[in-house]
PDB file of N, CA, C and O in Angstrom:
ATOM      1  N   UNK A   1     -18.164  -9.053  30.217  1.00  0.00           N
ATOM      2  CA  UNK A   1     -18.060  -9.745  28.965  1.00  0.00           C
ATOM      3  C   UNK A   1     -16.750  -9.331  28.293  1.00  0.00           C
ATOM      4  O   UNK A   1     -16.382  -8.169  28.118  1.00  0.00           O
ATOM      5  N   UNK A   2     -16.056 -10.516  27.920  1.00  0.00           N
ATOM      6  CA  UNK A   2     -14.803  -9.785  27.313  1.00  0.00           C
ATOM      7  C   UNK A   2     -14.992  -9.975  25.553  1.00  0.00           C
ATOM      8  O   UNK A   2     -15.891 -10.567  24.956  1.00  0.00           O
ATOM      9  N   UNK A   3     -13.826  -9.260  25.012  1.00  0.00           N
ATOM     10  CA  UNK A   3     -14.440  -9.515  23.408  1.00  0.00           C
ATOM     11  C   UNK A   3     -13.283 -10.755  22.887  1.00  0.00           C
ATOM     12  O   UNK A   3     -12.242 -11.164  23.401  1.00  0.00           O
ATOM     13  N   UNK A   4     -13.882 -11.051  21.850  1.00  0.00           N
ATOM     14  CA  UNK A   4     -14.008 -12.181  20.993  1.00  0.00           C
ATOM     15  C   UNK A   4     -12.349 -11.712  20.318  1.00  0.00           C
ATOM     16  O   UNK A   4     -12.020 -10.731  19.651  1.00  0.00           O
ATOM     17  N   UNK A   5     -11.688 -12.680  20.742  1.00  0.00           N
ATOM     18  CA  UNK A   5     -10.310 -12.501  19.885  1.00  0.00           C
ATOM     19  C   UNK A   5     -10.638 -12.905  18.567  1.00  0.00           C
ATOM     20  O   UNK A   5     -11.573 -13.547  18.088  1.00  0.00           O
ATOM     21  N   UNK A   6      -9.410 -12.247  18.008  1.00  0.00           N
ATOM     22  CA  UNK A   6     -10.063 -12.400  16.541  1.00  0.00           C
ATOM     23  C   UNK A   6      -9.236 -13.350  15.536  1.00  0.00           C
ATOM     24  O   UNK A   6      -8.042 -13.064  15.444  1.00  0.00           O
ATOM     25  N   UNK A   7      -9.573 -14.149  14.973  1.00  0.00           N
ATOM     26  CA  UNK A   7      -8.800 -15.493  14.291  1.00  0.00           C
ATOM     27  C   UNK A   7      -7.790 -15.080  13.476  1.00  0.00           C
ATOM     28  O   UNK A   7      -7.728 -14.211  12.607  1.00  0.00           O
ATOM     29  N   UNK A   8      -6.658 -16.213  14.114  1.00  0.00           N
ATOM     30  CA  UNK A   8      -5.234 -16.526  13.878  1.00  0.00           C
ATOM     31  C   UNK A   8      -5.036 -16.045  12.178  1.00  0.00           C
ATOM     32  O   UNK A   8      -5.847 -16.311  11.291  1.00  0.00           O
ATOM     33  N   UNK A   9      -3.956 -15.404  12.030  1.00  0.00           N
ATOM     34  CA  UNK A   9      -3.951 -15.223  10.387  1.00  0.00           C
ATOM     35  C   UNK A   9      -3.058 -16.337  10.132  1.00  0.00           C
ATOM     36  O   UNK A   9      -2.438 -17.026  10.942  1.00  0.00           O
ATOM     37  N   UNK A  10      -3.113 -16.412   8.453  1.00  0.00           N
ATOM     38  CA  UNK A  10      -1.833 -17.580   7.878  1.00  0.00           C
ATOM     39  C   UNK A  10      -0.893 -16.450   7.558  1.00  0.00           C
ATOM     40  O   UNK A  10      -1.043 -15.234   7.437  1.00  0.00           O
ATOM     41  N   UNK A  11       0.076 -17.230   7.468  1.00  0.00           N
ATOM     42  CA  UNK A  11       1.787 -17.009   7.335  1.00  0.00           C
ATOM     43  C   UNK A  11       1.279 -16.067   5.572  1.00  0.00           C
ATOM     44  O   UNK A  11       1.457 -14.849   5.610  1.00  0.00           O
ATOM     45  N   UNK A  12       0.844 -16.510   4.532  1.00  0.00           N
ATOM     46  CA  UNK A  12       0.410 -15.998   3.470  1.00  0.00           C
ATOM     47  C   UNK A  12      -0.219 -14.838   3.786  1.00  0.00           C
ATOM     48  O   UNK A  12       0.371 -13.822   3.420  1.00  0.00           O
ATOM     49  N   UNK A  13      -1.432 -14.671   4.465  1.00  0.00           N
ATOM     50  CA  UNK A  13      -2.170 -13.641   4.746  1.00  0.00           C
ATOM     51  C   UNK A  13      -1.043 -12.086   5.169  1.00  0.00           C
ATOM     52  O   UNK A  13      -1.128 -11.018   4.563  1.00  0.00           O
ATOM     53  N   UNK A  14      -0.161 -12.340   6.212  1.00  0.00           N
ATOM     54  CA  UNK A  14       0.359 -11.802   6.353  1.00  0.00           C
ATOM     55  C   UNK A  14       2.076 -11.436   5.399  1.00  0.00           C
ATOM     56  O   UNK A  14       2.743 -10.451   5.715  1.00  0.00           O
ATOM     57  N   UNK A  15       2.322 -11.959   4.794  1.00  0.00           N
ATOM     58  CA  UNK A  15       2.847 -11.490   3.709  1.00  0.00           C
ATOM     59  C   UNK A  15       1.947 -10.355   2.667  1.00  0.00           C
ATOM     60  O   UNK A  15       2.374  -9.219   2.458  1.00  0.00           O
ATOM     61  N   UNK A  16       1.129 -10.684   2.291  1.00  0.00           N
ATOM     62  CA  UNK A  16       0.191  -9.845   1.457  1.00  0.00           C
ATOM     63  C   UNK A  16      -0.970  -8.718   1.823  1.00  0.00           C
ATOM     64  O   UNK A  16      -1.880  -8.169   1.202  1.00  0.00           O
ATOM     65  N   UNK A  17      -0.414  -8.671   3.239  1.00  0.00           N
ATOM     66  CA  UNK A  17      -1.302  -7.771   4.176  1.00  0.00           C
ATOM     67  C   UNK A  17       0.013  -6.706   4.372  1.00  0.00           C
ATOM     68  O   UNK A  17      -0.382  -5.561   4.595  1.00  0.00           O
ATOM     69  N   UNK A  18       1.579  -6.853   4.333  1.00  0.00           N
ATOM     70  CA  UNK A  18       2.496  -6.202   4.600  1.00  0.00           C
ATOM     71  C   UNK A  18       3.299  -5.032   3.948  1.00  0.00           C
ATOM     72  O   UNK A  18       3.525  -4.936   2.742  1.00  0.00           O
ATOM     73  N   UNK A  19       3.698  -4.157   4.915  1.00  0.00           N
ATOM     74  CA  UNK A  19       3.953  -3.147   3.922  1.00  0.00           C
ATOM     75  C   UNK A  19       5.257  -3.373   3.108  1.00  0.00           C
ATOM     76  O   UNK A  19       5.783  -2.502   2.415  1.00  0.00           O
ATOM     77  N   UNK A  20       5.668  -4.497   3.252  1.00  0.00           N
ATOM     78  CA  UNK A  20       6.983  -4.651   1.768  1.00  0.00           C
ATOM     79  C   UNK A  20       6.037  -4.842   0.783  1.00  0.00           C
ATOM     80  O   UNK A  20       6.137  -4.096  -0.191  1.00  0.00           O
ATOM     81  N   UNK A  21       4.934  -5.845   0.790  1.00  0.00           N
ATOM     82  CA  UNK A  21       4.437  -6.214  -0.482  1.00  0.00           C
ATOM     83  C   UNK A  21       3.541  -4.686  -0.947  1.00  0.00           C
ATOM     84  O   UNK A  21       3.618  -4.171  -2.063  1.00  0.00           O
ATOM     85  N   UNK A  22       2.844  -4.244   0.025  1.00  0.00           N
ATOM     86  CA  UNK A  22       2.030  -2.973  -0.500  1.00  0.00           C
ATOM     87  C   UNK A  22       3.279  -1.985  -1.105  1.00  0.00           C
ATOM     88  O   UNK A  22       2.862  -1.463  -2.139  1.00  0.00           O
ATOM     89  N   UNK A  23       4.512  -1.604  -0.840  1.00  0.00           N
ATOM     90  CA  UNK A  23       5.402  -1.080  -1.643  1.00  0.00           C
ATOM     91  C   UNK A  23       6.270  -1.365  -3.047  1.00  0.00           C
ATOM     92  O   UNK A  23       6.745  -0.661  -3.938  1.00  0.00           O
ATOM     93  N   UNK A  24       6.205  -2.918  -2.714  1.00  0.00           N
ATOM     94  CA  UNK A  24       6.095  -3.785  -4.232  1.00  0.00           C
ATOM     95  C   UNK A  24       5.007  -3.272  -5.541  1.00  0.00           C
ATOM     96  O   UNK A  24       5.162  -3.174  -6.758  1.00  0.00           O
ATOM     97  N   UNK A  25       4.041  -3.053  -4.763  1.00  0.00           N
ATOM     98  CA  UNK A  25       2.866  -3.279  -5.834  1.00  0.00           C
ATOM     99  C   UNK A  25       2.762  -1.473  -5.736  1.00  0.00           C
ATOM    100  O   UNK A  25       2.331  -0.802  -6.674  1.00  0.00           O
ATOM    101  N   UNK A  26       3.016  -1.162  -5.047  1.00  0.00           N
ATOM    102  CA  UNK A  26       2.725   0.366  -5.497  1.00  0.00           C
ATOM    103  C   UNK A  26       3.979   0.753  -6.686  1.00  0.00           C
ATOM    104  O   UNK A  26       3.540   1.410  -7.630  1.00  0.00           O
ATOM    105  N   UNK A  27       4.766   0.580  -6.719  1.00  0.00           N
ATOM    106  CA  UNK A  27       6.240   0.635  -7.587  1.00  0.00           C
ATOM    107  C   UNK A  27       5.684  -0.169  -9.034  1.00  0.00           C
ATOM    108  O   UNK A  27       5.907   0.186 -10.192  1.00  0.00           O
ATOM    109  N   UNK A  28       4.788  -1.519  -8.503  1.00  0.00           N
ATOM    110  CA  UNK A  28       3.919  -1.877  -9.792  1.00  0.00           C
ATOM    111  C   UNK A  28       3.541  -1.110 -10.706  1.00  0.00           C
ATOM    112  O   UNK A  28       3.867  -0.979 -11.886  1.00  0.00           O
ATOM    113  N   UNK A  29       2.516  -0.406  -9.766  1.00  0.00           N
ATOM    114  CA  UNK A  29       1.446  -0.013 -10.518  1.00  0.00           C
ATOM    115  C   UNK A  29       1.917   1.303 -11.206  1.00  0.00           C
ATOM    116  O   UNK A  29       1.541   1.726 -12.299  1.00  0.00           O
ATOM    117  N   UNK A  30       2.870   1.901 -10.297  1.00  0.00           N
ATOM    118  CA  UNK A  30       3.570   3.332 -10.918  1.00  0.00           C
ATOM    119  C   UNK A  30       4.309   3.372 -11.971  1.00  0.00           C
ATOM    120  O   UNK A  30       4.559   4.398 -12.603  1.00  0.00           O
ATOM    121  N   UNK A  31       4.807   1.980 -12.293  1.00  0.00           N
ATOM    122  CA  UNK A  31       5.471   1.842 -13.698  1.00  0.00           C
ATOM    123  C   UNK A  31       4.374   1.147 -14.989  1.00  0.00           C
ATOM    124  O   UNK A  31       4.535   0.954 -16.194  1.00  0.00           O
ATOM    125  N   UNK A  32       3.507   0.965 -14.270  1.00  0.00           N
ATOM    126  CA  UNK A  32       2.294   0.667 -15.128  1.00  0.00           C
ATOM    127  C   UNK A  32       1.588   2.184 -15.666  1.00  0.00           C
ATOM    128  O   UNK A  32       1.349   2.578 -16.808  1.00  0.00           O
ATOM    129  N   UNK A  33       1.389   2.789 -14.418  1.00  0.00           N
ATOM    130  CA  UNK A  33       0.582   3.750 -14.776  1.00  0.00           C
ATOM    131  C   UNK A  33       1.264   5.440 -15.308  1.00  0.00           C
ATOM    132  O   UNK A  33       0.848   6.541 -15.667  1.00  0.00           O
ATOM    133  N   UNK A  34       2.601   4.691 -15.051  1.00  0.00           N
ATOM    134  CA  UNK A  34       3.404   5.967 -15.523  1.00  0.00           C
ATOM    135  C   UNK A  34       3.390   7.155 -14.729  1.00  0.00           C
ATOM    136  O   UNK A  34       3.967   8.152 -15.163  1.00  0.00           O
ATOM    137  N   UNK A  35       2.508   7.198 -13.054  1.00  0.00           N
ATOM    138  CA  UNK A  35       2.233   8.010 -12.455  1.00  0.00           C
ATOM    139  C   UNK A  35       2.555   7.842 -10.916  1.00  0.00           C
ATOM    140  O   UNK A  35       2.622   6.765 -10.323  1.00  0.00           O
ATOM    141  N   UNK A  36       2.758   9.209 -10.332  1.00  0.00           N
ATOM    142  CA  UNK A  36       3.227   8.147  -8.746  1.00  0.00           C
ATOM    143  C   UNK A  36       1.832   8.109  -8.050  1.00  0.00           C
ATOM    144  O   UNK A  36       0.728   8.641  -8.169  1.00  0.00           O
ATOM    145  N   UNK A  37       2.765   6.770  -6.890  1.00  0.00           N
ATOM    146  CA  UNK A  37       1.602   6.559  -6.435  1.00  0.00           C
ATOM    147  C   UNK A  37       2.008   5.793  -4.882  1.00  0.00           C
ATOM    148  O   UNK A  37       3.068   5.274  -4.532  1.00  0.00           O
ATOM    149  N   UNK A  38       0.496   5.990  -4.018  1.00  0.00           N
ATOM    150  CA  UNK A  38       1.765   6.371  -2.309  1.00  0.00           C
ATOM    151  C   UNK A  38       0.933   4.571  -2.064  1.00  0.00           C
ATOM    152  O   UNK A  38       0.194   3.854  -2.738  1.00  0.00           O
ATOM    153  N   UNK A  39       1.763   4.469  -0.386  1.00  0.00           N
ATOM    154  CA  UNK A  39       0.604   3.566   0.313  1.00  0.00           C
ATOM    155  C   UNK A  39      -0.022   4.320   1.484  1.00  0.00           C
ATOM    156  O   UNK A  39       0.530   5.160   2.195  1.00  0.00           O
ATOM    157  N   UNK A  40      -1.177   3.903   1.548  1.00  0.00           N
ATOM    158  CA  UNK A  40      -1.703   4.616   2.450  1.00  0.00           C
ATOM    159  C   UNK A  40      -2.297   3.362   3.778  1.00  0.00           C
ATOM    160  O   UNK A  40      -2.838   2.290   3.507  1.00  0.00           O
ATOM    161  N   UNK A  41      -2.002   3.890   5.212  1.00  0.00           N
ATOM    162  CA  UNK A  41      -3.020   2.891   5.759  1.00  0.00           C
ATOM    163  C   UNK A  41      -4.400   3.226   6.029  1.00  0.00           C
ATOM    164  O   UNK A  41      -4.819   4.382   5.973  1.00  0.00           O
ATOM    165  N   UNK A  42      -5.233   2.047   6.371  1.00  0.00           N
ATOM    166  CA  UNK A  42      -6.591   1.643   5.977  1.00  0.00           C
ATOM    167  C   UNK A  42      -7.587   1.815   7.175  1.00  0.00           C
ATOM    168  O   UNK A  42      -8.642   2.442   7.081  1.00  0.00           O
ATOM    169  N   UNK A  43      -7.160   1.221   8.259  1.00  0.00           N
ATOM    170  CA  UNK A  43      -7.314   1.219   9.802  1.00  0.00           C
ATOM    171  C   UNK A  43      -8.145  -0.132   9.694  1.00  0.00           C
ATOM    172  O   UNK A  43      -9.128  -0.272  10.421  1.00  0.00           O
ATOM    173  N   UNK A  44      -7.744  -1.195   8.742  1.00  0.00           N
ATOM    174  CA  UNK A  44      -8.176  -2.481   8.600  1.00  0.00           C
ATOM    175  C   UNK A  44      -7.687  -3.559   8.299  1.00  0.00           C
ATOM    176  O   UNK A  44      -7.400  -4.010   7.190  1.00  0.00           O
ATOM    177  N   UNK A  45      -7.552  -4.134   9.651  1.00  0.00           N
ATOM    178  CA  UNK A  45      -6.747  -5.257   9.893  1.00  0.00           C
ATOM    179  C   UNK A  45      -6.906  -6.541   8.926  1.00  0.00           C
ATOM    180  O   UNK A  45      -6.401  -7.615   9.254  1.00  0.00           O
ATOM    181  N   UNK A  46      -7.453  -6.427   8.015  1.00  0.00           N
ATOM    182  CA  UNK A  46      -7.660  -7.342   7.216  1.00  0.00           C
ATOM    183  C   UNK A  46      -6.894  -6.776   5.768  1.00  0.00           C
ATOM    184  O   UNK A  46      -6.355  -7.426   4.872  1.00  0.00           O
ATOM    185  N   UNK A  47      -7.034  -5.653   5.891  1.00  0.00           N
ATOM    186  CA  UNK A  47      -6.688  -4.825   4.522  1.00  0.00           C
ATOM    187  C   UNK A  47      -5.579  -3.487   5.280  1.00  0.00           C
ATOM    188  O   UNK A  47      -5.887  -2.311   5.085  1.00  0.00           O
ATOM    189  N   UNK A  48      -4.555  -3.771   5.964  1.00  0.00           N
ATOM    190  CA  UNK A  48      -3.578  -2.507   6.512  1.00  0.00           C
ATOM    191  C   UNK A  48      -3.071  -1.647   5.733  1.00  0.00           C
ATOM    192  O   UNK A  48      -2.610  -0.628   6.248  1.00  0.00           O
ATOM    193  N   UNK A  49      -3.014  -1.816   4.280  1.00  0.00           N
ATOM    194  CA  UNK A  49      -2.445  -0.879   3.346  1.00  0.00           C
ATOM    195  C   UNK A  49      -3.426  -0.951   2.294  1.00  0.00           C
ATOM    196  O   UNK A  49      -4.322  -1.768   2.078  1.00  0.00           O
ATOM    197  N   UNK A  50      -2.975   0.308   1.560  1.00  0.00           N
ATOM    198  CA  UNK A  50      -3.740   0.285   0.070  1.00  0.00           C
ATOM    199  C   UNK A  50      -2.679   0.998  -0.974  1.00  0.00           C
ATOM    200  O   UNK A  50      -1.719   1.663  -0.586  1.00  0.00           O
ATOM    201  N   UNK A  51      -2.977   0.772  -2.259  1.00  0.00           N
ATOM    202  CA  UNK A  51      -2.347   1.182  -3.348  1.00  0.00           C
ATOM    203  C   UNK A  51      -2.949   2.331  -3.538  1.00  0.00           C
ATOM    204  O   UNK A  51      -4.077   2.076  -3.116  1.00  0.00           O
ATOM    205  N   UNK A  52      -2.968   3.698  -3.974  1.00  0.00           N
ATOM    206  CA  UNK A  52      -3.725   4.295  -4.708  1.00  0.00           C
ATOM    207  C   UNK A  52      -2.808   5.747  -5.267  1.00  0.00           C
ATOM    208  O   UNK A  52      -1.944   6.350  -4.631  1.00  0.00           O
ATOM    209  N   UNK A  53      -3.281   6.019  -6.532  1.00  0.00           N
ATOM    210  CA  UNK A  53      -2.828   7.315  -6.833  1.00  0.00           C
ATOM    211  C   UNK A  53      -2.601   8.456  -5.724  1.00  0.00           C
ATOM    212  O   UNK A  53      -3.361   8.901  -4.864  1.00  0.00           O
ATOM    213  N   UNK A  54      -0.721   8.893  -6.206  1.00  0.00           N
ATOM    214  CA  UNK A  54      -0.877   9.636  -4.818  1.00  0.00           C
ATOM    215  C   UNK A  54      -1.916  10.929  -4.771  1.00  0.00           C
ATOM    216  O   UNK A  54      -2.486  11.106  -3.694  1.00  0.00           O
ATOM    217  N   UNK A  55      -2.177  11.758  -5.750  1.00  0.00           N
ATOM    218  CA  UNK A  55      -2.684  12.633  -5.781  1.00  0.00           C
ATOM    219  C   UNK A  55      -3.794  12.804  -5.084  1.00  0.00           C
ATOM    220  O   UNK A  55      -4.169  13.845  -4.543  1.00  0.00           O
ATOM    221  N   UNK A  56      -4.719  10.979  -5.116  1.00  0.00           N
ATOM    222  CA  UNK A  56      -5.620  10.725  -4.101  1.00  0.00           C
ATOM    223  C   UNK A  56      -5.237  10.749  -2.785  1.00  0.00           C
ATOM    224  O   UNK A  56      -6.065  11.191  -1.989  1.00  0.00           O
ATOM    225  N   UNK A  57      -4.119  10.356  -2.347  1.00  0.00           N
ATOM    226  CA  UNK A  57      -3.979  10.175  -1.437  1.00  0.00           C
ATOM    227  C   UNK A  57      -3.837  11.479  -0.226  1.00  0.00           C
ATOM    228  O   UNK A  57      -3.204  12.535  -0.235  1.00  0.00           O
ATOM    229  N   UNK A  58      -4.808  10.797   0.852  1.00  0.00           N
ATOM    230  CA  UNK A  58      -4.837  11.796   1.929  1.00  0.00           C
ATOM    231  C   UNK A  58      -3.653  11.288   2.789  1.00  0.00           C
ATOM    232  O   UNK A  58      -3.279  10.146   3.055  1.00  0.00           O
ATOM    233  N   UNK A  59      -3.067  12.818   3.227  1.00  0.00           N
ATOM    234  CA  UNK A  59      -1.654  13.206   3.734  1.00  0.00           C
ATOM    235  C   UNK A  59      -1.658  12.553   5.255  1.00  0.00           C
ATOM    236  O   UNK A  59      -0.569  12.201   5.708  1.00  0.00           O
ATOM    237  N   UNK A  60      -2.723  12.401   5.970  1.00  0.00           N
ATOM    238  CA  UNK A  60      -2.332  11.812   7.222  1.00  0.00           C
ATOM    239  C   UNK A  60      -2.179  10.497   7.092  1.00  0.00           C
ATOM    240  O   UNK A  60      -1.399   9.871   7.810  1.00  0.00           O
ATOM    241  N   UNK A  61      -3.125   9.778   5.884  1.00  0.00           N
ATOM    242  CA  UNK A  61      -2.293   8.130   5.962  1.00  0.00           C
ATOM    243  C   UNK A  61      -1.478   8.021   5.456  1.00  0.00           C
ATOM    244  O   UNK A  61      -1.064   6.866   5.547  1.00  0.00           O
ATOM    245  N   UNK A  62      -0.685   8.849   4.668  1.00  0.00           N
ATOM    246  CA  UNK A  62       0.428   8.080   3.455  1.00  0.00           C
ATOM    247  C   UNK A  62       1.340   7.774   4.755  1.00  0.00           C
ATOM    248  O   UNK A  62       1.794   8.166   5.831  1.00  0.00           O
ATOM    249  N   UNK A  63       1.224   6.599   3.632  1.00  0.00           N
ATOM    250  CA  UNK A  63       2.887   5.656   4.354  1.00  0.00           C
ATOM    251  C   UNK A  63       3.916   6.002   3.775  1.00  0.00           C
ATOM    252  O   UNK A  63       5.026   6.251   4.245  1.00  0.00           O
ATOM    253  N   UNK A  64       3.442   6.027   2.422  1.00  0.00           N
ATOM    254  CA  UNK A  64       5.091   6.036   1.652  1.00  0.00           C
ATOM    255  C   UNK A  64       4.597   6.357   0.277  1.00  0.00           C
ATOM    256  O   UNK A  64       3.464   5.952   0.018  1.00  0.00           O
ATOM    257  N   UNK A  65       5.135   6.900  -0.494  1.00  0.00           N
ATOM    258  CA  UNK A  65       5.564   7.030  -1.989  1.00  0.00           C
ATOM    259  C   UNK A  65       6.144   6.962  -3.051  1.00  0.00           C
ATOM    260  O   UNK A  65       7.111   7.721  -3.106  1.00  0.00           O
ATOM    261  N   UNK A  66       5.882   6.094  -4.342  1.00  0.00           N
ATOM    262  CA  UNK A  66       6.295   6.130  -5.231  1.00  0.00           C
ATOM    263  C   UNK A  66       6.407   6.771  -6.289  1.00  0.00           C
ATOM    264  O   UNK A  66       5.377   7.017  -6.917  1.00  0.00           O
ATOM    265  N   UNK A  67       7.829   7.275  -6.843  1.00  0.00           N
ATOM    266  CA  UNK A  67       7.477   8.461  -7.931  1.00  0.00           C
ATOM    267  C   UNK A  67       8.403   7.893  -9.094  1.00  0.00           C
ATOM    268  O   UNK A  67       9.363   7.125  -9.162  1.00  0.00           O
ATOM    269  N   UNK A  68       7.554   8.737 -10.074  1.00  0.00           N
ATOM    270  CA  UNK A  68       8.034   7.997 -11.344  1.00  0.00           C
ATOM    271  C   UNK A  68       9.029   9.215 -11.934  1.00  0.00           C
ATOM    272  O   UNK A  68       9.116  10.405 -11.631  1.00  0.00           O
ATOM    273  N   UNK A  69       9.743   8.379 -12.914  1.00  0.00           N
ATOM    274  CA  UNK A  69      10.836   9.360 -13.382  1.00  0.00           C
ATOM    275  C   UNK A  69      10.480   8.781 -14.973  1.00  0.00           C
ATOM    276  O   UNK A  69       9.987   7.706 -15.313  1.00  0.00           O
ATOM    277  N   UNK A  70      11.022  10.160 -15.944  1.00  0.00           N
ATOM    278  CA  UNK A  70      11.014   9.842 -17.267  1.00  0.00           C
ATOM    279  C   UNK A  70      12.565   9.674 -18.229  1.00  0.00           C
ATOM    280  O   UNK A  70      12.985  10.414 -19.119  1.00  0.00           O
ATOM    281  N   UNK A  71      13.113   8.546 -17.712  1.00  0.00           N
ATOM    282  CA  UNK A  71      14.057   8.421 -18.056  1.00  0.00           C
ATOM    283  C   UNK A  71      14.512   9.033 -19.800  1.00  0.00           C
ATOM    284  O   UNK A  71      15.603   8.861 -20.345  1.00  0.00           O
ATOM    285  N   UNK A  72      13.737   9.497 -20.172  1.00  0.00           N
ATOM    286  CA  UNK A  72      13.637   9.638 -21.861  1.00  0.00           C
ATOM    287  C   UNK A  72      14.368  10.769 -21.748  1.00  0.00           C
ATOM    288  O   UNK A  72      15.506  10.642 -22.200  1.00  0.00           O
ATOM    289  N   UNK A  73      14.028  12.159 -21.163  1.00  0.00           N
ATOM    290  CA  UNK A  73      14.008  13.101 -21.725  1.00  0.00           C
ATOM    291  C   UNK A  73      15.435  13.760 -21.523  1.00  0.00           C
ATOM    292  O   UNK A  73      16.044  13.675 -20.456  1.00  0.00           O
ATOM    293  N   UNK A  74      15.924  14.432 -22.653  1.00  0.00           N
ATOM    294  CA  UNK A  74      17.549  14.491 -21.959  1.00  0.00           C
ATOM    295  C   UNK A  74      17.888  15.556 -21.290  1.00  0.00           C
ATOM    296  O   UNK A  74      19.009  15.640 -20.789  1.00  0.00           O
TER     297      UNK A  74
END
């Protein structure tokens, strides 16, 4: 028995499944949240990256990190 390939993605899907956009939105959220924050992968092909506080983040998935700076202080 062989297994069941698994259905074709759209051209969209894979933009928003990618790690430019998951580094987009992590840079988002870090200037939102004033805090850094990494991508991590998922081991889910539907969902390959995630946003999350880096502090959460466990060290064998980070992909990458965003860090915030306080431009204010002199």
């Amino acid at each position: 028995m062989t297994e069941p390939t698994p259905p074709a993605r759209s051209s969209k899907r894979a933009r928003l499944c990618s790690i430019e956009n998951a580094n987009r939105i992590a840079t988002r959220v870090a200037d939102h949240v004033q805090s850094d924050t990494a991508v991590v992968k998922t081991g889910n092909p539907l969902q390959p990256f995630r946003v999350v506080l880096a502090s959460k983040a466990a060290p064998g998935r980070t992909v990458s990190r965003v860090l915030t700076c306080n431009d204010d202080d002199p």
